[in-house]
KEGU-895640 format. One record per residue: x, y, z of N, C-alpha, C in turn; residue number from 1. Coordinates in steps of 0.05 Angstrom, whole numbers. Example, Ala and Ser with C-alpha at 12.3 -4.5 7.8 and 13.67 -1.06 7.14 Angstrom:
BEGIN
- nc1, nc2, nc3, cac1, cac2, cac3, cc1, cc2, cc3, num
- 264, -114, 156, 246, -90, 156, 264, -66, 156, 1
- 257, -45, 142, 273, -21, 143, 258, 1, 157, 2
***
This chain:
BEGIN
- nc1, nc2, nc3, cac1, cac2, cac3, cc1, cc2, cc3, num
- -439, -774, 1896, -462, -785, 1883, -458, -786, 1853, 1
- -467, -807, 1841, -466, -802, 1817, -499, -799, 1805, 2
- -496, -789, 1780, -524, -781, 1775, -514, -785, 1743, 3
- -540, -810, 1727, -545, -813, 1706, -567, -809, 1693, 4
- -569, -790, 1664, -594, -787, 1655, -604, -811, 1633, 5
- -625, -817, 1637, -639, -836, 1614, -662, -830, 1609, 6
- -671, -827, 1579, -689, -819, 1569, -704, -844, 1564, 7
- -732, -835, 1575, -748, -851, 1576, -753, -874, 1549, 8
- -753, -873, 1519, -749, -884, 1497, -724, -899, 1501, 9
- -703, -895, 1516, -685, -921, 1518, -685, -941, 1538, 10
- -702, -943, 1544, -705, -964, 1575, -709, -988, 1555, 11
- -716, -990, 1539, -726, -1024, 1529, -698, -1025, 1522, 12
- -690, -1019, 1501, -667, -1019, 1494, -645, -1031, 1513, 13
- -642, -1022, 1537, -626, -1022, 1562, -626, -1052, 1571, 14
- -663, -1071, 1561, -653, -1092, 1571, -654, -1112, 1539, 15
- -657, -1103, 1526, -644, -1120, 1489, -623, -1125, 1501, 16
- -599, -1114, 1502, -577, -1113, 1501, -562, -1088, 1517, 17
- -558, -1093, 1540, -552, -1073, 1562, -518, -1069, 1561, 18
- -518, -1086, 1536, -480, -1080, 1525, -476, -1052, 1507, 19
- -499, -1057, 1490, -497, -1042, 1465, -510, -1010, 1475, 20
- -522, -1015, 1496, -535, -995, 1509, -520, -970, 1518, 21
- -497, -983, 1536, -479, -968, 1548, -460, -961, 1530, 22
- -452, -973, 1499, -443, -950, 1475, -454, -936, 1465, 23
- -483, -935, 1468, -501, -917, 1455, -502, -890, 1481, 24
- -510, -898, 1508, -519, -879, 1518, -499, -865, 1530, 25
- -485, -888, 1539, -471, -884, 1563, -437, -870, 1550, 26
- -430, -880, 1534, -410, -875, 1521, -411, -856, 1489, 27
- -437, -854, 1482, -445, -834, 1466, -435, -840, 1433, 28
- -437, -863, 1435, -427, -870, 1398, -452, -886, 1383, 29
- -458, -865, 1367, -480, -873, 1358, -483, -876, 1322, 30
- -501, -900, 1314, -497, -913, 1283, -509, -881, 1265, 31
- -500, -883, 1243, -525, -855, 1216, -551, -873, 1226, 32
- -563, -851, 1210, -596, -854, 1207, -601, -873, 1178, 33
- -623, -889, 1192, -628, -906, 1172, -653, -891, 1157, 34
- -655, -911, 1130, -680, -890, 1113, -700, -896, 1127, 35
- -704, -924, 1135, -736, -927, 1154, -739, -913, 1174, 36
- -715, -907, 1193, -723, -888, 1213, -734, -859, 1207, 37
- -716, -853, 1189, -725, -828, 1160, -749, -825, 1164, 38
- -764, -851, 1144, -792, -846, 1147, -807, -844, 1164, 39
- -805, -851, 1192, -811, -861, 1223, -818, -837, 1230, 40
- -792, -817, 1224, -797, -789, 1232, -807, -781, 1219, 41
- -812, -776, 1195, -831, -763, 1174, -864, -761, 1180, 42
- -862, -785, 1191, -891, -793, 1198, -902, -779, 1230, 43
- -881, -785, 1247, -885, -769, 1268, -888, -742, 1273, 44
- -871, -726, 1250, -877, -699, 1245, -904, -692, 1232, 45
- -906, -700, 1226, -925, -696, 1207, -956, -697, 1223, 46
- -958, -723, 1240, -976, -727, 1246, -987, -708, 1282, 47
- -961, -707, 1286, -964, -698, 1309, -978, -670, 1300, 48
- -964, -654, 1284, -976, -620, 1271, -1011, -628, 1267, 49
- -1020, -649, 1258, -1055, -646, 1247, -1059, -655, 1279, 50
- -1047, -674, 1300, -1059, -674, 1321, -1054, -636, 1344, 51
- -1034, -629, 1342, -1036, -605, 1351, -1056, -586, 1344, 52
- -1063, -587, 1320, -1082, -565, 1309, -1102, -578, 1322, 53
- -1109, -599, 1317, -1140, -607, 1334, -1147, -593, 1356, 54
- -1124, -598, 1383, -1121, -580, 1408, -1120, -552, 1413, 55
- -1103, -540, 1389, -1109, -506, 1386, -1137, -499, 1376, 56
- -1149, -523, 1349, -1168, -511, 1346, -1164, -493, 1316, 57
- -1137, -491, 1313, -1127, -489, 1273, -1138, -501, 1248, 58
- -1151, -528, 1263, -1155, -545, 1247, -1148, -553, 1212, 59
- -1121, -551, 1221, -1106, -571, 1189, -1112, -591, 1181, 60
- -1119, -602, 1157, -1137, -627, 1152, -1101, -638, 1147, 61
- -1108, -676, 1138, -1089, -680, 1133, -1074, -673, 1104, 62
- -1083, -655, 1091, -1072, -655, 1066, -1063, -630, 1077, 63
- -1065, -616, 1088, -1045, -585, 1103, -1022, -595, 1111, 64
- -1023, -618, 1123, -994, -629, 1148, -977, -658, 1129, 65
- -993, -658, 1109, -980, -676, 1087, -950, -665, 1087, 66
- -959, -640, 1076, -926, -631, 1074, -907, -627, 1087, 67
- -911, -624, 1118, -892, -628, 1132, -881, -653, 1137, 68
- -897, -674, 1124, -885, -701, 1125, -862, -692, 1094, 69
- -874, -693, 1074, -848, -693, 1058, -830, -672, 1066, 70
- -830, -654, 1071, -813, -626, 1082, -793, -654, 1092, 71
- -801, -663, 1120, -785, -676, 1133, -767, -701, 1132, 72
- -789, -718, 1108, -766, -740, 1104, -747, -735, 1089, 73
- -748, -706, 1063, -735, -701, 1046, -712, -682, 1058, 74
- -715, -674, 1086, -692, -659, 1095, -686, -658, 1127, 75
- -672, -686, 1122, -660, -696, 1151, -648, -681, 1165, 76
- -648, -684, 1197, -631, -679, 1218, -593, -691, 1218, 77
- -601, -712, 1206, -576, -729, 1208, -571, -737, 1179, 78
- -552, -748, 1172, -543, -762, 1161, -564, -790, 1148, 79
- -558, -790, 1124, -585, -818, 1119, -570, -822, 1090, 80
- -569, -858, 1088, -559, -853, 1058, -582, -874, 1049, 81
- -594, -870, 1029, -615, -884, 1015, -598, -909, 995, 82
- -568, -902, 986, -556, -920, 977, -568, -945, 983, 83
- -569, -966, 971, -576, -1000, 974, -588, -998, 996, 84
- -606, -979, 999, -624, -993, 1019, -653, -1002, 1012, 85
- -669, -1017, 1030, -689, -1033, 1020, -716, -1022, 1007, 86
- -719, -996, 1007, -733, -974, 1011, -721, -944, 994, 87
- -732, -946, 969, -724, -918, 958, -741, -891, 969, 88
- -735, -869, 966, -741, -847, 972, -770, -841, 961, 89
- -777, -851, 927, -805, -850, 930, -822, -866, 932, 90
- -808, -896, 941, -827, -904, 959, -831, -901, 983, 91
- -813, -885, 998, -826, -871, 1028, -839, -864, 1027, 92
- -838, -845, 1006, -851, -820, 1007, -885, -829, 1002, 93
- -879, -848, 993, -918, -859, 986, -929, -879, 994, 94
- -912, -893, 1018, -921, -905, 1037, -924, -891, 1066, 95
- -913, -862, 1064, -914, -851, 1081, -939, -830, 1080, 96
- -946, -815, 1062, -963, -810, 1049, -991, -830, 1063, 97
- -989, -849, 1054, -1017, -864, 1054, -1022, -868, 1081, 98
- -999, -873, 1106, -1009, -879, 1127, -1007, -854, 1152, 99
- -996, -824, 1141, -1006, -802, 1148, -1042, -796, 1133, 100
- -1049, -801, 1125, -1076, -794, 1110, -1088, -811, 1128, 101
- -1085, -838, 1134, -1098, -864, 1153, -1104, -857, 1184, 102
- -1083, -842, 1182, -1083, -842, 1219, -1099, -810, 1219, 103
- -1093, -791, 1210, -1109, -772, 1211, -1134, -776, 1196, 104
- -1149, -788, 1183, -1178, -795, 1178, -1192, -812, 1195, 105
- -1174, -838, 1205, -1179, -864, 1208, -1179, -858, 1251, 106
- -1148, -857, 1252, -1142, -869, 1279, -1151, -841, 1299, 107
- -1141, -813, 1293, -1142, -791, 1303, -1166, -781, 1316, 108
- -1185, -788, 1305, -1211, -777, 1308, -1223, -791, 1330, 109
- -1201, -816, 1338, -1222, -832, 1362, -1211, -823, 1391, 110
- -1193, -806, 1381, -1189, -800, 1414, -1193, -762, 1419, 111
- -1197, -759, 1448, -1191, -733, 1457, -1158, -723, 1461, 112
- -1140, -704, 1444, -1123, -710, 1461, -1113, -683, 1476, 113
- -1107, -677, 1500, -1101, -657, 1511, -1068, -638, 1511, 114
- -1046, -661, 1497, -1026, -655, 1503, -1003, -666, 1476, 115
- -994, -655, 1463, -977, -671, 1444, -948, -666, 1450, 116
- -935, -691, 1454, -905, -683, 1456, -898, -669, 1477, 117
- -911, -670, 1500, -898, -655, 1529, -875, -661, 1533, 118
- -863, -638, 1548, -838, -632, 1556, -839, -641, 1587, 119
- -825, -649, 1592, -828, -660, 1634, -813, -646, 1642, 120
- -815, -649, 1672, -802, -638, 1693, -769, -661, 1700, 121
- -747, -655, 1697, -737, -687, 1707, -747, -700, 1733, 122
- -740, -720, 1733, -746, -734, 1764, -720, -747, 1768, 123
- -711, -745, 1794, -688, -758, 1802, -695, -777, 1817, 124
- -693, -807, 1823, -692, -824, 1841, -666, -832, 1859, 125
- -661, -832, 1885, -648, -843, 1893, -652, -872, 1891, 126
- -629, -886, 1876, -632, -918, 1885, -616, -936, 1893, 127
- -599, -908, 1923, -583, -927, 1940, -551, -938, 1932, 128
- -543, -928, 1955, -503, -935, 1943, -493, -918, 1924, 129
- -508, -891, 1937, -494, -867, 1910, -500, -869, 1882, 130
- -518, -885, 1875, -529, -884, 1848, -561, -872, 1849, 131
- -554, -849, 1822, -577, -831, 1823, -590, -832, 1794, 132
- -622, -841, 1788, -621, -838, 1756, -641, -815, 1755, 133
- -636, -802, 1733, -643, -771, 1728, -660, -782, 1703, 134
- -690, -786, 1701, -713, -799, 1677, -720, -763, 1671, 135
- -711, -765, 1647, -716, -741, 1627, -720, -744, 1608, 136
- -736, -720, 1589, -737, -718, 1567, -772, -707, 1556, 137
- -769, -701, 1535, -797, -700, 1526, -820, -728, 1514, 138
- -832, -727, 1527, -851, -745, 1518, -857, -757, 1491, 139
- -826, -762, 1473, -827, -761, 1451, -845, -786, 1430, 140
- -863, -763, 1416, -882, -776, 1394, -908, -783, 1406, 141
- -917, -777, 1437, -932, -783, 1455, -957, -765, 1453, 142
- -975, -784, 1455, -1002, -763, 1457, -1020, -765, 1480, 143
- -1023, -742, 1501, -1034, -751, 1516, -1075, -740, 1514, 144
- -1079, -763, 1530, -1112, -769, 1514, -1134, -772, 1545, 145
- -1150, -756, 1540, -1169, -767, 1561, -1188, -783, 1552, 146
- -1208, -795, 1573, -1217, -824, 1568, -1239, -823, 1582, 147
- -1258, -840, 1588, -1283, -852, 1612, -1258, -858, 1632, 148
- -1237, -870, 1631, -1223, -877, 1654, -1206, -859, 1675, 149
- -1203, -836, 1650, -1189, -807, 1656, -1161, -807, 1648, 150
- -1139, -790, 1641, -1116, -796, 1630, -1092, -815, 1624, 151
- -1093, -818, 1595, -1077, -841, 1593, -1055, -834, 1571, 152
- -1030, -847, 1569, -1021, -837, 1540, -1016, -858, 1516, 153
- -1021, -840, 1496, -1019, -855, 1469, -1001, -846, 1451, 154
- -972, -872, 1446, -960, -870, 1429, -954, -880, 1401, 155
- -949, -864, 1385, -947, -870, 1354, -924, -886, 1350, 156
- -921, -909, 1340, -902, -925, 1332, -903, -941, 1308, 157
- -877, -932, 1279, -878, -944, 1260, -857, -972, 1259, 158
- -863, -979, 1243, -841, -1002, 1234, -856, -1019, 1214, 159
- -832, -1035, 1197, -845, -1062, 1186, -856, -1071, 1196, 160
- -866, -1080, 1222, -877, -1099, 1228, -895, -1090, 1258, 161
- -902, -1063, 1260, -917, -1055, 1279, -946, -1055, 1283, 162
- -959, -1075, 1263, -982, -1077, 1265, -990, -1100, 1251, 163
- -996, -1122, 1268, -1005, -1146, 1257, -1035, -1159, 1265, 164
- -1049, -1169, 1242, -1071, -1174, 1243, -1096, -1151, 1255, 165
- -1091, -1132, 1246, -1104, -1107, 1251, -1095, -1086, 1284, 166
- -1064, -1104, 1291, -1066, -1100, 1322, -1038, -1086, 1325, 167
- -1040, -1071, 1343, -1006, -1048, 1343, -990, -1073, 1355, 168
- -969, -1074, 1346, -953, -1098, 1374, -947, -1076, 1393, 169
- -942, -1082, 1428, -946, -1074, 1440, -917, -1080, 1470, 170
- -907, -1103, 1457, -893, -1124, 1478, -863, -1101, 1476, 171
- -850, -1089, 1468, -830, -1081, 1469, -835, -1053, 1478, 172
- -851, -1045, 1486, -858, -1012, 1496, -866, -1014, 1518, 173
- -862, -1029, 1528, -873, -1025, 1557, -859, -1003, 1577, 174
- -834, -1010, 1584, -817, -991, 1586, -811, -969, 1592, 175
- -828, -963, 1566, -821, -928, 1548, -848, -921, 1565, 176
- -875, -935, 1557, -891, -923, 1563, -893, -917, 1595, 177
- -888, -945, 1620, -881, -937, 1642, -874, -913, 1647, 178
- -845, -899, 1639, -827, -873, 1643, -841, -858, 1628, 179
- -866, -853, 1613, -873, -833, 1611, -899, -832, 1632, 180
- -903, -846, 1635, -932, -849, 1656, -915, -834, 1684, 181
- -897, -848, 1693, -877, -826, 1703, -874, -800, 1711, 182
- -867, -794, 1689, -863, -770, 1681, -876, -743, 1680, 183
- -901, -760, 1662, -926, -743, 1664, -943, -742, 1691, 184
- -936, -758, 1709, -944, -755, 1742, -930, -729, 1753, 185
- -908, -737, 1755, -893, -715, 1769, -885, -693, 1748, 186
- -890, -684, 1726, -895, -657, 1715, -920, -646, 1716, 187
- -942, -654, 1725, -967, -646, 1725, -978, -650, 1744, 188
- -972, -673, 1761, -988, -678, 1786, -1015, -690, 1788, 189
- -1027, -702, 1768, -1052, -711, 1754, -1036, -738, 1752, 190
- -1054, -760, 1764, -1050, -792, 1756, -1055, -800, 1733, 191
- -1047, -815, 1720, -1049, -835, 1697, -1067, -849, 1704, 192
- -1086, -860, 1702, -1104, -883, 1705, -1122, -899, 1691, 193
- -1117, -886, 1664, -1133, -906, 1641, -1096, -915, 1622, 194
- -1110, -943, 1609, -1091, -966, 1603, -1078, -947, 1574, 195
- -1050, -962, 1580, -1038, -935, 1549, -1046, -946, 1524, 196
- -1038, -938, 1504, -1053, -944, 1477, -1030, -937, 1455, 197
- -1024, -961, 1443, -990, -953, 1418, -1013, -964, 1394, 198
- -1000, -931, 1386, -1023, -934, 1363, -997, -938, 1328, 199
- -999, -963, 1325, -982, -970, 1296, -990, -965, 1277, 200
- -968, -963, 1260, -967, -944, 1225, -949, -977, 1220, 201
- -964, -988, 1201, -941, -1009, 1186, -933, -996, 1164, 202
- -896, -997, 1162, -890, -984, 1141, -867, -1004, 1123, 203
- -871, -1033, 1122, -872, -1046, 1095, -894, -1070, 1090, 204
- -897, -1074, 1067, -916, -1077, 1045, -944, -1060, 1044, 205
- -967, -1077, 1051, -990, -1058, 1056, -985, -1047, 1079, 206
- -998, -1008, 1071, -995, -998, 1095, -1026, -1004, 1113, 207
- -1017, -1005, 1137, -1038, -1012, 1158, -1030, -998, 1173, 208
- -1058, -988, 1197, -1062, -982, 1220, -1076, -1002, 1236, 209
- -1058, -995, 1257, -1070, -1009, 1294, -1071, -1003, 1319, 210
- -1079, -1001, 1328, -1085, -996, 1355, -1080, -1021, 1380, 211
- -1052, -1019, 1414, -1059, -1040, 1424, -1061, -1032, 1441, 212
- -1065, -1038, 1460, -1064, -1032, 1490, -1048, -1041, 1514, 213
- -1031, -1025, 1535, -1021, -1031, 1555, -1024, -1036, 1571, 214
- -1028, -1051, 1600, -1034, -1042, 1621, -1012, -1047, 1644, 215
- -1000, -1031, 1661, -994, -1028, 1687, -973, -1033, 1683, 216
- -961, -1006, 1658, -924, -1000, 1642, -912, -994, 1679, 217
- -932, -980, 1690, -908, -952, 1713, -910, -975, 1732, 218
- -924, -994, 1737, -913, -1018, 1758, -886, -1038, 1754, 219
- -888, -1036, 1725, -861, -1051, 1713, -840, -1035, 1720, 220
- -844, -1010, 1719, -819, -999, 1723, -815, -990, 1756, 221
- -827, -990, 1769, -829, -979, 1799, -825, -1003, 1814, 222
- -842, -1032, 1811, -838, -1052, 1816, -856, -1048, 1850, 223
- -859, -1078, 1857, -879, -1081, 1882, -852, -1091, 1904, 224
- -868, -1098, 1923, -851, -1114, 1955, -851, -1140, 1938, 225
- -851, -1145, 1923, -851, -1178, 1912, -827, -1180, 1891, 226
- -829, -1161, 1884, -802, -1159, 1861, -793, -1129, 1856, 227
- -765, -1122, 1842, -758, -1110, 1839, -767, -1093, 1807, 228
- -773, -1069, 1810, -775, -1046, 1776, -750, -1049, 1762, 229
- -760, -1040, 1737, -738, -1036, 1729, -720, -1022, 1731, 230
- -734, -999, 1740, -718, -974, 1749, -700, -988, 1766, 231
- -694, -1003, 1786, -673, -1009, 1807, -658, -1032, 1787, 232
- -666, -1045, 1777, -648, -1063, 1760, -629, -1047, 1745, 233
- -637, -1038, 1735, -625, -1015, 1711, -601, -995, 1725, 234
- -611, -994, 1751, -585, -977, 1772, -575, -985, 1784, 235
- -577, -1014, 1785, -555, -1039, 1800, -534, -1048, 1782, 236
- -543, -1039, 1749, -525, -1044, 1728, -508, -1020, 1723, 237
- -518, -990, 1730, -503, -963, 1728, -481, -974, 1756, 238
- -495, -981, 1778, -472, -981, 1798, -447, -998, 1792, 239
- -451, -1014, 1784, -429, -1039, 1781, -413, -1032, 1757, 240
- -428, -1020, 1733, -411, -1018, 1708, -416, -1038, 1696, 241
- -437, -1066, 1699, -437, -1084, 1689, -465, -1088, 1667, 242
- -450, -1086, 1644, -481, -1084, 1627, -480, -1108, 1613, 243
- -501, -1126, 1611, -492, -1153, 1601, -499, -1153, 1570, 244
- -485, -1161, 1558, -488, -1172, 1523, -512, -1181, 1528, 245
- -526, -1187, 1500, -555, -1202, 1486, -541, -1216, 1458, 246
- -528, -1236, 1462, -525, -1253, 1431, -548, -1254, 1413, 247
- -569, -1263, 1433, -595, -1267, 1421, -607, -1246, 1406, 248
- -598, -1226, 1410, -621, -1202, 1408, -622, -1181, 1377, 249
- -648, -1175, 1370, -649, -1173, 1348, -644, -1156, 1341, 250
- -622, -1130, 1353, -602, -1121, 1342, -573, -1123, 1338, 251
- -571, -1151, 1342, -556, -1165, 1346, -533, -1156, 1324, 252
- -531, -1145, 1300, -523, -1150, 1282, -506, -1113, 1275, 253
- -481, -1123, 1246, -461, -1096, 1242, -497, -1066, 1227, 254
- -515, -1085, 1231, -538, -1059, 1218, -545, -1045, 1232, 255
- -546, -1054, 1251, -561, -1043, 1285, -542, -1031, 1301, 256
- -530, -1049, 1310, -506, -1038, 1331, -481, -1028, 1330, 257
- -478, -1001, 1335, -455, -989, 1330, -428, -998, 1344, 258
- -428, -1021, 1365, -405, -1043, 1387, -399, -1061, 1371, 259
- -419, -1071, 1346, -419, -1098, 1337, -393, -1105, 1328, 260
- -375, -1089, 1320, -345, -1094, 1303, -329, -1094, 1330, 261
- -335, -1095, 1356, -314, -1085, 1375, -329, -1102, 1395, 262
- -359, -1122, 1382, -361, -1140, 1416, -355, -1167, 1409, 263
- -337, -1177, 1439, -328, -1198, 1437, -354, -1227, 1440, 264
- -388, -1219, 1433, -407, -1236, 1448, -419, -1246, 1427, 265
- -409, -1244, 1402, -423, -1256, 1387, -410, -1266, 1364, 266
- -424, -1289, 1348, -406, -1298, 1331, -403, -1289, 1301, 267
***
């Protein structure tokens, strides 16, 4: 049998470019940290600590958990070089600033949440012909929230461009959110049944917050009698060894992909 682990956060990824995928995951070579991701995490640390206190009941305002945002962007896990990049250090730091203060005044207060950042149970699927995928990991940057509809989860997602016209984009997370809907089934045993919610931090020009909504991520990935999940697509590609290139795809490029100097798929 073979048995592969994939963390729920790389399933989209898997179908961008299911070339570049299998050097990242599968083969384990991975690009430095960029400064925007820097800030990405800054913000996630940060924010997640004022949503934890909510649930203990500590209650840190956001100017308590401010500082674990700078603590954090100012002292990476990895590697980050701010050299020529588009984004200096104190402008992170004060665009990061502004939309940790936003989401803890603004976005935080509209939900209940019961769970930050859970840890799962793995789940193993058999999916046939000796291929086994092992969906692990912690629920990372994930908040889970009760509702009128009853539990659902809500994830934090920054980027340039994660929030347009007052609205989280939502189209590239599907995925992620499915395998945590997942996840959080079979570690707890409690259904998912209210629609997920990616709640965005825009982090160039004006900072903005948004809010979008998902519906019916864990069908995409489980799939019906009418079509196949992803989950089995994704292990018809572990069985074969065949991960296909994305020319198209918008990490297409030597910034993004750590294959790009070594794939023969693009021009």
């Amino acid at each position: 049998m073979s048995v592969t682990t994939i963390r729920a956060s790389s399933w989209g990824s898997l179908f961008n470019c299911a070339y570049q995928w299998e050097f990242v995951h599968i083969l384990g070579h991975r690009s430095p940290g960029s400064p925007r991701s820097q800030l990405g995490t800054a913000i996630h640390a940060s924010t997640a600590a004022f949503d934890a206190s909510r649930i203990n009941g500590s209650g840190f305002s956001a100017f308590d958990t401010a500082e674990l945002f700078v603590h954090t962007l100012r002292n990476p896990d990895f590697d980050v070089d701010w050299r020529g990049a588009d984004i200096t250090l104190a402008q992170a730091e004060a665009t990061g600033l502004k939309l940790h203060t936003m989401y803890c005044n603004e976005i935080s207060p509209r939900y209940d949440f019961v769970a930050i950042e859970l840890t799962t149970k793995p789940l193993e699927i058999d999916c046939g012909n000796g291929v086994i995928v092992r969906l692990t990991g912690q629920l990372d940057r994930a908040r889970i929230c009760k509702s009128g509809d009853g539990v659902g989860i809500a994830d934090v997602k920054t980027g340039g461009a994660a929030v347009s016209k007052g609205v989280a984009k939502t189209g590239s997370h599907a995925a992620q959110i499915g395998t945590y809907e997942i996840l959080y089934e079979h570690t707890t045993g409690e259904p998912v049944t209210a629609e997920a919610h990616i709640i965005g931090l825009k982090t160039r020009g004006a900072p903005e917050a948004g809010v979008g909504e998902i519906r019916g991520a864990k069908q995409m990935m489980v799939g019906t009698e009418e079509f196949p999940g992803l989950i089995q697509i994704g292990a018809e590609m572990l069985r074969t060894g065949l991960f296909p290139p994305n020319p198209q795809s918008f990490t297409c490029s030597a910034k993004y992909c750590p294959r790009w100097s070594t794939c023969p798929y693009h021009t």
